[in-house]
N, CA, C and O atoms as a DFTB+ gen file, in Angstrom:
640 C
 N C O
     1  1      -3.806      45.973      24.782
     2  2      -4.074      44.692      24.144
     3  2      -2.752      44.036      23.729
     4  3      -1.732      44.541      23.259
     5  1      -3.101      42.591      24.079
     6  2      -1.683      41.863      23.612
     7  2      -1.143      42.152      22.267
     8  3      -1.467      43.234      21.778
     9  1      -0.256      41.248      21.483
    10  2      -0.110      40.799      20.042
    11  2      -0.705      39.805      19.433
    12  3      -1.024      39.671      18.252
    13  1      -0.901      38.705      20.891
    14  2      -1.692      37.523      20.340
    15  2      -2.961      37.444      21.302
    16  3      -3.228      38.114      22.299
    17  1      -3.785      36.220      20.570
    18  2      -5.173      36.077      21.572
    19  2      -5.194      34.353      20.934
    20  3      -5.679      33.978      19.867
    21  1      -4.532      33.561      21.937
    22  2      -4.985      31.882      21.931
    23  2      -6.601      31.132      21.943
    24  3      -7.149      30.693      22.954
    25  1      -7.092      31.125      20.744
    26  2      -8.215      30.611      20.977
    27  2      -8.130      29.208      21.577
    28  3      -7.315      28.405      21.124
    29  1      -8.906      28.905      22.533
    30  2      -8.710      27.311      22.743
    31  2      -9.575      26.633      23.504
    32  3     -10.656      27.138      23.807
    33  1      -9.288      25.651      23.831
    34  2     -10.726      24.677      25.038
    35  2      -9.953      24.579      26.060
    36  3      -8.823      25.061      25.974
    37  1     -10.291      24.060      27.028
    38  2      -9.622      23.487      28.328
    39  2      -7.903      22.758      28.579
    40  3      -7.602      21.644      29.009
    41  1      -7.272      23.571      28.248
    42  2      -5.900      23.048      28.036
    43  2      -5.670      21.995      29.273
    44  3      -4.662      21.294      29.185
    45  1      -6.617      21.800      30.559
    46  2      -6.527      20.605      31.506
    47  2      -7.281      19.206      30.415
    48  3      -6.828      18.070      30.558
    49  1      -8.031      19.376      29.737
    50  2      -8.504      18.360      29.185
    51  2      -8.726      18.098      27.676
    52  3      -9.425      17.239      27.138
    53  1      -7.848      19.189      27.063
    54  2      -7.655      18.917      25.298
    55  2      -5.802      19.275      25.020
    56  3      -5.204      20.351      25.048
    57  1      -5.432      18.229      24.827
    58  2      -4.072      18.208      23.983
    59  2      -3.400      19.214      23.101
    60  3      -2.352      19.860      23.120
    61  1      -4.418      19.080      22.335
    62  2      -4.366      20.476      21.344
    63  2      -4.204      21.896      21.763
    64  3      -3.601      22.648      20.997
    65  1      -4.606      22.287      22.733
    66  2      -4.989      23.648      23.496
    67  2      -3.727      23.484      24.387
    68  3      -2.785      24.273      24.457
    69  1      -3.872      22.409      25.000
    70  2      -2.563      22.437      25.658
    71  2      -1.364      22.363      25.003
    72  3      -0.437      22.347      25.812
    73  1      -0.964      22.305      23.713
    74  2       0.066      22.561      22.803
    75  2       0.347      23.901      22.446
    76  3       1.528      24.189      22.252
    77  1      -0.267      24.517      22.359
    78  2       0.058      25.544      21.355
    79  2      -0.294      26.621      22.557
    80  3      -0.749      27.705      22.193
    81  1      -0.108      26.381      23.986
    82  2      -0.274      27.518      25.099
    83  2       0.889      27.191      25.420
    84  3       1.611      28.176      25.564
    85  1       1.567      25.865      25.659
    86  2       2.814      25.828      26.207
    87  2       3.542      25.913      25.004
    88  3       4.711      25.974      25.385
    89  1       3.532      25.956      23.707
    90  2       4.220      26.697      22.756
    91  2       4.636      27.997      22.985
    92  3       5.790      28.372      23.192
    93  1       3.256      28.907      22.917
    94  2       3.335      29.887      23.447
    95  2       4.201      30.186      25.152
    96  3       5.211      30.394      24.480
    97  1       4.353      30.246      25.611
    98  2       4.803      29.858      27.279
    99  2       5.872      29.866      26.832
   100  3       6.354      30.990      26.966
   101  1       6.595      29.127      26.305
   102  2       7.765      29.179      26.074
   103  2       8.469      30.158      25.365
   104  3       9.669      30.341      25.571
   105  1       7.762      30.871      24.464
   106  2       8.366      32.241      23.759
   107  2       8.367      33.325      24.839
   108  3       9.067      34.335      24.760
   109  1       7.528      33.048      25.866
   110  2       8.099      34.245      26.841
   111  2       6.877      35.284      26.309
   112  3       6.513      36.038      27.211
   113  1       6.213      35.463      25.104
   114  2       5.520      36.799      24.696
   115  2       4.107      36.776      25.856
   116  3       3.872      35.910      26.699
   117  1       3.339      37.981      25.568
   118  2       2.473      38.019      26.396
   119  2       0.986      37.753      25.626
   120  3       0.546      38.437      24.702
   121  1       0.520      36.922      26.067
   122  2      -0.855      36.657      25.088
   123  2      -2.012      36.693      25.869
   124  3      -1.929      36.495      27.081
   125  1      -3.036      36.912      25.348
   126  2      -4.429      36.772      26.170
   127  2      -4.937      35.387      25.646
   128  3      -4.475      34.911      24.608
   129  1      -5.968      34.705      26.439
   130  2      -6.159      33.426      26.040
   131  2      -8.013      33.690      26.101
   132  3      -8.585      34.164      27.083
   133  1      -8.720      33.246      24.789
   134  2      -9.969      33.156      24.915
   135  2     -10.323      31.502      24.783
   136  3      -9.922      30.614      24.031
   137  1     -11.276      31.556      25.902
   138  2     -12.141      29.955      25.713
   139  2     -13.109      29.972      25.233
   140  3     -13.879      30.925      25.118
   141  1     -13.285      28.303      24.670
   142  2     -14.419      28.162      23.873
   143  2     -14.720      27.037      24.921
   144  3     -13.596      26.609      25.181
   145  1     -15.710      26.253      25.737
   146  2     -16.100      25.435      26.396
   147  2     -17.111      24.046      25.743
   148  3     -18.333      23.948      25.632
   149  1     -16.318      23.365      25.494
   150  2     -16.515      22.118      24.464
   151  2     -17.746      21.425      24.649
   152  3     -18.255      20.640      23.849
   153  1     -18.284      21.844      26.000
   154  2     -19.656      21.039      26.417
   155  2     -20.697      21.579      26.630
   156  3     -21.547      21.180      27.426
   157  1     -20.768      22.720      25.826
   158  2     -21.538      23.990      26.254
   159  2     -22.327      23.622      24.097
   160  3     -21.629      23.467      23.095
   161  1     -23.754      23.612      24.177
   162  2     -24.942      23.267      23.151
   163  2     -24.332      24.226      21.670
   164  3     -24.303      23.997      20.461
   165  1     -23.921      25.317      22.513
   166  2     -23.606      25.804      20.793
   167  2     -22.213      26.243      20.527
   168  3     -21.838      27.254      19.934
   169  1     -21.454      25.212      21.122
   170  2     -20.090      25.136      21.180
   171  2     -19.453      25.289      19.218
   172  3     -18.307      25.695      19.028
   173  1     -20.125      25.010      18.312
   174  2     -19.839      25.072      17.078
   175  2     -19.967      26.370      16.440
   176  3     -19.132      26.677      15.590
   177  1     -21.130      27.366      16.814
   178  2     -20.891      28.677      16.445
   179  2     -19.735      29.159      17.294
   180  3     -18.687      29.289      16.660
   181  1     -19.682      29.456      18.592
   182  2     -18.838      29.879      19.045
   183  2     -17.355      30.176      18.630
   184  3     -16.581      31.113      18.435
   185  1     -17.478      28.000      18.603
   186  2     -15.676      28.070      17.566
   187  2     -15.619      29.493      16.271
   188  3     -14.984      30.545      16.340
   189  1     -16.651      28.930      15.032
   190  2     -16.856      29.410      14.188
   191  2     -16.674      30.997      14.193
   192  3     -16.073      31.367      13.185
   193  1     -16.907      31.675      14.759
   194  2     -16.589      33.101      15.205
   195  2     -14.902      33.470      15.603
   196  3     -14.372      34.571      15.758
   197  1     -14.612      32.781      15.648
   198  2     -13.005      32.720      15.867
   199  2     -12.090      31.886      14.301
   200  3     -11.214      32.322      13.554
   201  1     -12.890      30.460      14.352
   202  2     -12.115      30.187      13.638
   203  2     -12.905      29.455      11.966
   204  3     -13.978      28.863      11.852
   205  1     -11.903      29.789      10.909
   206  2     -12.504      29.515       9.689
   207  2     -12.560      27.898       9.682
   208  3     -13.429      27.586       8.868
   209  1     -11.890      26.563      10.353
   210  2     -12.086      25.695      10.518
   211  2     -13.206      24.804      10.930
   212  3     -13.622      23.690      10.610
   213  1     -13.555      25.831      11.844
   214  2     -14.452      25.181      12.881
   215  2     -14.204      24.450      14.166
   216  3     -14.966      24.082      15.060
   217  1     -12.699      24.333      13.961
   218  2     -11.968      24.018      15.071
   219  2     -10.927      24.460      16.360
   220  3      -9.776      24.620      15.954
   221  1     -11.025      24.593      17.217
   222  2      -9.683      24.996      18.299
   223  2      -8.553      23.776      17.992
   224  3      -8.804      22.590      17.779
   225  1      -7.313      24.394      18.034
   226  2      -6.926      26.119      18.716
   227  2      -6.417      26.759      17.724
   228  3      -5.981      26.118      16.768
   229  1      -6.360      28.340      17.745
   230  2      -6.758      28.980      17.158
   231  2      -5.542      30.134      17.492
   232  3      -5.514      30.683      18.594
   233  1      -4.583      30.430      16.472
   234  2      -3.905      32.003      17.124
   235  2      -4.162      33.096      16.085
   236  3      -4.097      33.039      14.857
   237  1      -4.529      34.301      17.061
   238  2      -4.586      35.422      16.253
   239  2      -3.002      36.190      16.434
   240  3      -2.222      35.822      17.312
   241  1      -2.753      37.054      15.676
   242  2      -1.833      37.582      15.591
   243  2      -2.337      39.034      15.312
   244  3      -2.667      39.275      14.151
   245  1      -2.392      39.599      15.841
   246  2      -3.130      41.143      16.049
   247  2      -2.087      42.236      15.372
   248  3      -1.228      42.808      16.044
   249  1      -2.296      42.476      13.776
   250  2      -1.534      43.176      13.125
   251  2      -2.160      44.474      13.035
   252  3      -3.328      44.635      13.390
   253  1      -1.441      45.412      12.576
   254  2      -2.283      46.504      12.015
   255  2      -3.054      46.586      10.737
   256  3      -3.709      47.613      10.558
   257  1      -3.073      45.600       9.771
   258  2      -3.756      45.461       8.826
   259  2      -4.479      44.223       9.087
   260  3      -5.025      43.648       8.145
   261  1      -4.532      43.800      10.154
   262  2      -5.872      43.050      10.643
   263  2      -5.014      41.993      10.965
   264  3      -3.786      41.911      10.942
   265  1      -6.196      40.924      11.373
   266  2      -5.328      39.773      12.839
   267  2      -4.956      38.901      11.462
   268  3      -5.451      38.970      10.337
   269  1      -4.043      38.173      11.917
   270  2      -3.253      37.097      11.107
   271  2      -4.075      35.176      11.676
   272  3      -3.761      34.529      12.675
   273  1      -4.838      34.897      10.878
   274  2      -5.436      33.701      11.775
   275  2      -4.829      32.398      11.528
   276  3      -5.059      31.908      10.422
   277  1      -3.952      31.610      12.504
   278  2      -3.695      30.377      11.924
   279  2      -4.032      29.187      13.207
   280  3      -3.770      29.186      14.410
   281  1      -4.723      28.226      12.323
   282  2      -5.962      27.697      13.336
   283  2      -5.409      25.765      13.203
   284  3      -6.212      24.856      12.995
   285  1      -4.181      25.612      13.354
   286  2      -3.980      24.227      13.521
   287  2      -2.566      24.452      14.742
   288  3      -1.722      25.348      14.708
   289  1      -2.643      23.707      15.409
   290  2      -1.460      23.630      16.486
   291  2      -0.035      23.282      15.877
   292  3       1.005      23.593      16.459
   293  1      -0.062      22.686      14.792
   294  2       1.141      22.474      14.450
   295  2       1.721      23.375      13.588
   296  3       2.947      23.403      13.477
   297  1       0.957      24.173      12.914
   298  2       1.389      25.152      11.785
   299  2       1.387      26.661      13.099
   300  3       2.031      27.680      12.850
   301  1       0.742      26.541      14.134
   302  2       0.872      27.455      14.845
   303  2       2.288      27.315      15.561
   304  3       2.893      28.386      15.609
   305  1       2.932      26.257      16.114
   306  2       4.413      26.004      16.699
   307  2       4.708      26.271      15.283
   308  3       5.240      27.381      15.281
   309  1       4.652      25.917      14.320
   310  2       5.821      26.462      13.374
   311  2       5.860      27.824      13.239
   312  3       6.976      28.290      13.467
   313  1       5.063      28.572      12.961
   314  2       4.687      29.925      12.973
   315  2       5.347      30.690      14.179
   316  3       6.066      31.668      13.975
   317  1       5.151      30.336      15.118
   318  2       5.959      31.318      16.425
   319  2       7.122      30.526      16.414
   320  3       7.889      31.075      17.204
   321  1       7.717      29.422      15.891
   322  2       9.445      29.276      15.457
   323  2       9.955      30.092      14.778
   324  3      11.170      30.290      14.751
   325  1       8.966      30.810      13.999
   326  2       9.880      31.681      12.860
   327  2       9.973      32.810      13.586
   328  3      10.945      33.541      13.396
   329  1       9.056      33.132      14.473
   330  2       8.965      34.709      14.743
   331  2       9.560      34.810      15.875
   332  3       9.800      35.965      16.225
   333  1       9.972      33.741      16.764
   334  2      11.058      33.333      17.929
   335  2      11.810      32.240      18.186
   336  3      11.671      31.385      19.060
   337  1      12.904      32.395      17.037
   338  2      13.473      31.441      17.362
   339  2      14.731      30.891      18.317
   340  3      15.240      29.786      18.131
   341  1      15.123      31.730      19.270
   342  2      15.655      31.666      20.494
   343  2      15.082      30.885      21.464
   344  3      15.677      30.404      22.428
   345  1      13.413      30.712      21.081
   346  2      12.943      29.760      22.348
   347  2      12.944      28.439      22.107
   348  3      12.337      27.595      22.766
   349  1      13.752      28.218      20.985
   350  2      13.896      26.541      21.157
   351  2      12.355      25.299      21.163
   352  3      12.023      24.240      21.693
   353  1      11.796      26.372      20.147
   354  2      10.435      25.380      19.706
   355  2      11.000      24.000      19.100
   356  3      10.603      22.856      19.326
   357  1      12.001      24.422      18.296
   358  2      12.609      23.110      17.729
   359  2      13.875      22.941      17.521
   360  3      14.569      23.901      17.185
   361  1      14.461      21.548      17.704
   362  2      15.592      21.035      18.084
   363  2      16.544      22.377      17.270
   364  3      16.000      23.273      16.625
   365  1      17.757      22.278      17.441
   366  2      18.531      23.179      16.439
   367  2      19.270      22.255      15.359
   368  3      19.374      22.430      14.144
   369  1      19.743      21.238      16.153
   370  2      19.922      20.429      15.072
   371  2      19.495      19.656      14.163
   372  3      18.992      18.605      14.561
   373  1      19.554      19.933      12.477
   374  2      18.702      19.388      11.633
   375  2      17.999      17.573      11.713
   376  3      16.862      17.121      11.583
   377  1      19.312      16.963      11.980
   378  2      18.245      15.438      12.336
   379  2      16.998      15.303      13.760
   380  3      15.876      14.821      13.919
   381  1      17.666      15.796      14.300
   382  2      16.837      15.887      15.670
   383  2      15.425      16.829      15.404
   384  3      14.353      16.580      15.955
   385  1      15.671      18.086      14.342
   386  2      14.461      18.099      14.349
   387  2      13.388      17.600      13.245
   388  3      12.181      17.836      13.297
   389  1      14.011      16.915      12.301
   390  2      12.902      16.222      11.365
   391  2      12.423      15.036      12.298
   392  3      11.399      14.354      12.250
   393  1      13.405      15.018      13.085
   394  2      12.595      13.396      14.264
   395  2      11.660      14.274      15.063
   396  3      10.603      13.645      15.083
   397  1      11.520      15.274      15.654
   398  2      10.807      16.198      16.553
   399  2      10.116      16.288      15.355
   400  3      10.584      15.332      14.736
   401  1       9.597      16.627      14.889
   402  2       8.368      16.956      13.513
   403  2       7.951      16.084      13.280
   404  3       6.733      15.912      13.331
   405  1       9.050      14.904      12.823
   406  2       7.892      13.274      12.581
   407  2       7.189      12.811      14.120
   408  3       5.997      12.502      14.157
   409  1       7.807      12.800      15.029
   410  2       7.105      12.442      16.391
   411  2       6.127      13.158      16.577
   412  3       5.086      12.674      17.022
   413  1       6.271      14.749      16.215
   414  2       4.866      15.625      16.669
   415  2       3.271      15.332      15.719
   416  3       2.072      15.255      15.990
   417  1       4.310      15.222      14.272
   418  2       2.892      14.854      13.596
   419  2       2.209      13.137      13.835
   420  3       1.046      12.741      13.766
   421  1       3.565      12.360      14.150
   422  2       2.514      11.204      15.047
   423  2       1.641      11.423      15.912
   424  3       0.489      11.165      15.565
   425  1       1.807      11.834      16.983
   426  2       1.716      12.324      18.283
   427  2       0.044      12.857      17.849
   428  3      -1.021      12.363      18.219
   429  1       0.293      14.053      16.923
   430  2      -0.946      15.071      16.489
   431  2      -2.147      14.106      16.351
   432  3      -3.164      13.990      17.035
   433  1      -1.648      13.354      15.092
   434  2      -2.755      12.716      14.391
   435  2      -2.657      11.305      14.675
   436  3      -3.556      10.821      13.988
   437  1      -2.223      10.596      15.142
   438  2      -2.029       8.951      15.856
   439  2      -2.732       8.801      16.985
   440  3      -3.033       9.786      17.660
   441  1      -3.139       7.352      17.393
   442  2      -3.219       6.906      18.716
   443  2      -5.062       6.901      18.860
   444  3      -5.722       6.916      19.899
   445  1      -5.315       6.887      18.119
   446  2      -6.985       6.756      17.993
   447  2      -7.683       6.181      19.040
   448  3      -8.688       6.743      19.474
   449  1      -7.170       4.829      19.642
   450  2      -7.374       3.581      20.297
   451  2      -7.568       4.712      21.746
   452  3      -8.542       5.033      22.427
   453  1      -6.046       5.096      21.768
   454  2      -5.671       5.801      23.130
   455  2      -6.600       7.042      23.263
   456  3      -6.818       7.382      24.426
   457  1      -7.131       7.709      22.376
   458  2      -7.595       8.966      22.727
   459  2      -9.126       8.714      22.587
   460  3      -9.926       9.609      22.859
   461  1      -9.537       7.442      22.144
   462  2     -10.805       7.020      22.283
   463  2     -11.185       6.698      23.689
   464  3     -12.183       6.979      24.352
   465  1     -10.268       6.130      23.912
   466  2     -10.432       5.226      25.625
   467  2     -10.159       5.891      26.492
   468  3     -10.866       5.696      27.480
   469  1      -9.154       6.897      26.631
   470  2      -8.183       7.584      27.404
   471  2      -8.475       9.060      26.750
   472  3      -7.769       9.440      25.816
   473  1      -9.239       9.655      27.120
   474  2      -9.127      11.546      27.024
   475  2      -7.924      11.954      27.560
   476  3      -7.600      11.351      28.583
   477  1      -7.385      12.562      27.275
   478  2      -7.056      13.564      28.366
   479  2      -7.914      14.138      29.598
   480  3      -9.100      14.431      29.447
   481  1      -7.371      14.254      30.597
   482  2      -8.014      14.417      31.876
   483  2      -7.152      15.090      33.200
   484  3      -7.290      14.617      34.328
   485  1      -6.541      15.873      33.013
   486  2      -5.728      16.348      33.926
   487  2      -6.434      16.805      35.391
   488  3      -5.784      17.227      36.347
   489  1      -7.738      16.653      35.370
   490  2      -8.376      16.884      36.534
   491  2      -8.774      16.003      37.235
   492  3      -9.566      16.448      38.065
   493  1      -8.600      14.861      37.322
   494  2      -9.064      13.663      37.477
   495  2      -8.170      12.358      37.421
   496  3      -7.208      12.252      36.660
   497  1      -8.460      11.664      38.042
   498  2      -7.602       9.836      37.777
   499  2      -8.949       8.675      37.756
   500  3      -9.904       8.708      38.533
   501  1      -8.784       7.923      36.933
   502  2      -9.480       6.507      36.810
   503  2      -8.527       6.006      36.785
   504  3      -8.077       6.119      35.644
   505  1      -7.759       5.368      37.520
   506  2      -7.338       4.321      37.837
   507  2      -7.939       3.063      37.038
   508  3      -9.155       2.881      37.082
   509  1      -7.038       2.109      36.241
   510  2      -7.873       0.563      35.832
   511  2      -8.795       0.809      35.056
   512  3      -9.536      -0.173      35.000
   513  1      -9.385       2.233      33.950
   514  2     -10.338       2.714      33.437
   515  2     -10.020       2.916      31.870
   516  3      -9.048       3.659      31.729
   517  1     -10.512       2.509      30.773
   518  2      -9.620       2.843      29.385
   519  2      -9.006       1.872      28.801
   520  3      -8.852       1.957      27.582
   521  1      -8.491       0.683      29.528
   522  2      -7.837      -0.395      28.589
   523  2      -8.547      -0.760      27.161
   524  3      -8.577      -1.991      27.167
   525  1      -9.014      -0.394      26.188
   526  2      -9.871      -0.475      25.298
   527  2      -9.034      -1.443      24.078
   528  3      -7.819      -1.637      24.136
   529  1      -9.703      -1.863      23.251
   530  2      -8.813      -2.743      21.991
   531  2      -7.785      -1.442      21.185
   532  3      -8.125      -0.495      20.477
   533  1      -6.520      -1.869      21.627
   534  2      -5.703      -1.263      20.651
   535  2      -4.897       0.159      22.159
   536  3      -4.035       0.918      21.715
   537  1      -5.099       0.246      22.979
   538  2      -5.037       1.020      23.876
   539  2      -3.608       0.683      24.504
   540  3      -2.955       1.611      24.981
   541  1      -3.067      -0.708      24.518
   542  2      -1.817      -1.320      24.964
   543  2      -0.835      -0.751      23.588
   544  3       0.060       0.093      23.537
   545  1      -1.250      -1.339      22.887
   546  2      -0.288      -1.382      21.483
   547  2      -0.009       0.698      21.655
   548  3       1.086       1.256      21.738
   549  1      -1.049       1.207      21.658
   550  2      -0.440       2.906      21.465
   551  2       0.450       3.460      22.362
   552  3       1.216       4.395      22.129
   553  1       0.241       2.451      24.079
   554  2       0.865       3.148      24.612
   555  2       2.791       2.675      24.765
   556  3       3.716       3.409      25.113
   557  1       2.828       1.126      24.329
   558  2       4.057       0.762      23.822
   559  2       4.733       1.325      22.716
   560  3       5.934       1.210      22.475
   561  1       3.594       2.154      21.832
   562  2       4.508       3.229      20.921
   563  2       5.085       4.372      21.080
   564  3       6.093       4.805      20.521
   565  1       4.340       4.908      21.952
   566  2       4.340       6.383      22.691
   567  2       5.700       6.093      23.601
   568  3       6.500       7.022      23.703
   569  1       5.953       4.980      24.189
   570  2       6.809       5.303      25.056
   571  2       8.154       4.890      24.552
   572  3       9.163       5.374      25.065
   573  1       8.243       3.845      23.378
   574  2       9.183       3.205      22.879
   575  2       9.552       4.955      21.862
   576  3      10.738       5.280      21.814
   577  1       8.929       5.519      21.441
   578  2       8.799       7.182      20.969
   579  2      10.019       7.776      21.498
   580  3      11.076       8.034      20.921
   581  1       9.623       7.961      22.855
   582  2      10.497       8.806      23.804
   583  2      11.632       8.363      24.690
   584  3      12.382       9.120      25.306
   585  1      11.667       7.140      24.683
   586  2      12.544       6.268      25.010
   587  2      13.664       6.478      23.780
   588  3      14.841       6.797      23.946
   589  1      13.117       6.264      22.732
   590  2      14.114       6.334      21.175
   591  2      14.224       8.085      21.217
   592  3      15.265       8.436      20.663
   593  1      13.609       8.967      21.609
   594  2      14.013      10.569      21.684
   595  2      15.356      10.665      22.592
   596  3      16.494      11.059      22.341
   597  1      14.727      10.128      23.776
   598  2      15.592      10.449      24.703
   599  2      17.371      10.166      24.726
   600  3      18.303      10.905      25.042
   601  1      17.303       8.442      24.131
   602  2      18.827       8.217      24.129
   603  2      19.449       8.817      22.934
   604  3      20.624       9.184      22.967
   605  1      18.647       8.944      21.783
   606  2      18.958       9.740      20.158
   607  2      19.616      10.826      20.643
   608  3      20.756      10.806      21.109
   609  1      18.858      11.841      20.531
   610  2      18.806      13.302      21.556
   611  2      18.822      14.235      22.588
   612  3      19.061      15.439      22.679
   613  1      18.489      13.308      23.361
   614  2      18.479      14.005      25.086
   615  2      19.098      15.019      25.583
   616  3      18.796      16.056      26.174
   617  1      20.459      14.259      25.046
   618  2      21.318      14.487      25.648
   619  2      21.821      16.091      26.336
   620  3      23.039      15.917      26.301
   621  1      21.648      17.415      26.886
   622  2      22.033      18.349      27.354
   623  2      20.864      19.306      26.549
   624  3      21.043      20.483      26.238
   625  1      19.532      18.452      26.270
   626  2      18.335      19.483      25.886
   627  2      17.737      20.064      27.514
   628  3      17.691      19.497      28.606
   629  1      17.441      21.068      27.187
   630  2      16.856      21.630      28.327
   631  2      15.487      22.682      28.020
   632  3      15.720      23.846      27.697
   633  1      14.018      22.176      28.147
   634  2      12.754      22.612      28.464
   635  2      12.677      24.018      28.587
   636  3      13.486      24.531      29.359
   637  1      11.595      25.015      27.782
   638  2      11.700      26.177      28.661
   639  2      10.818      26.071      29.545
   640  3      10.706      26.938      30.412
């Protein structure tokens, strides 16, 4: 058995799940990944059995005095920063990463318009599908975001 076990949904079509696996991914450790399937009638116990929230995603940390549960994606990247911090979860340098933290918790909890209209969908394209009220304005933020990351910071960062 691993150290960890990723609770999560469809990391092709939830953000969240897909955060905190390529968090994980990047530490290099070896984890097992359990799904919860978001469209499936009793998708709420299911979560619930994993997590005290009620929500994915979900990491266990498989101790010997029992699993360690921390069940938000962002307190979970912080959490495997502390316990690996060679993998470059976050910037090293202190301004760059309070801007990486303010962008992530935008990112987390922003964009309502966009994630109303626009799921995530990595399996799929609609083309011309989603323009919804407020759907322009999020995505001129998002990119004006990384546009302002990129020339700030960019500079000789490298992805794991």
């Amino acid at each position: 058995m691993t150290v960890f076990t990723l609770v999560m949904g469809n990391r092709a079509s939830s953000s969240w799940s897909l955060r905190g696996w390529l968090a994980l991914k990047c530490t290099g450790v070896a984890f097992d990944e359990a799904m919860v399937w978001f469209k499936r009638p009793d998708i709420k116990e299911q979560i619930l059995i994993h997590s005290p929230s009620g929500l994915v995603q979900v990491l266990k940390h498989h101790k010997k005095d029992g699993d360690l549960l921390i069940w938000e994606t962002l307190a979970i990247i912080e959490y495997l920063d502390e316990l690996f911090p060679d993998a470059g979860l976050w910037p090293e340098n202190q301004d760059a990463r309070a801007v990486a933290r303010a962008v992530s918790a935008e990112m987390h909890g922003g964009f309502g318009p966009l994630r109303n209209h626009m799921p995530m969908d990595l399996q799929n394209q609609w083309p011309g599908e989603g323009m919804g009220e407020g759907v322009a304005e999020n995505i001129k933020r998002i990119t004006d975001i990384w546009e302002d990351c990129r020339d700030q910071y960019g500079e000789g960062v490298n992805s794991c």
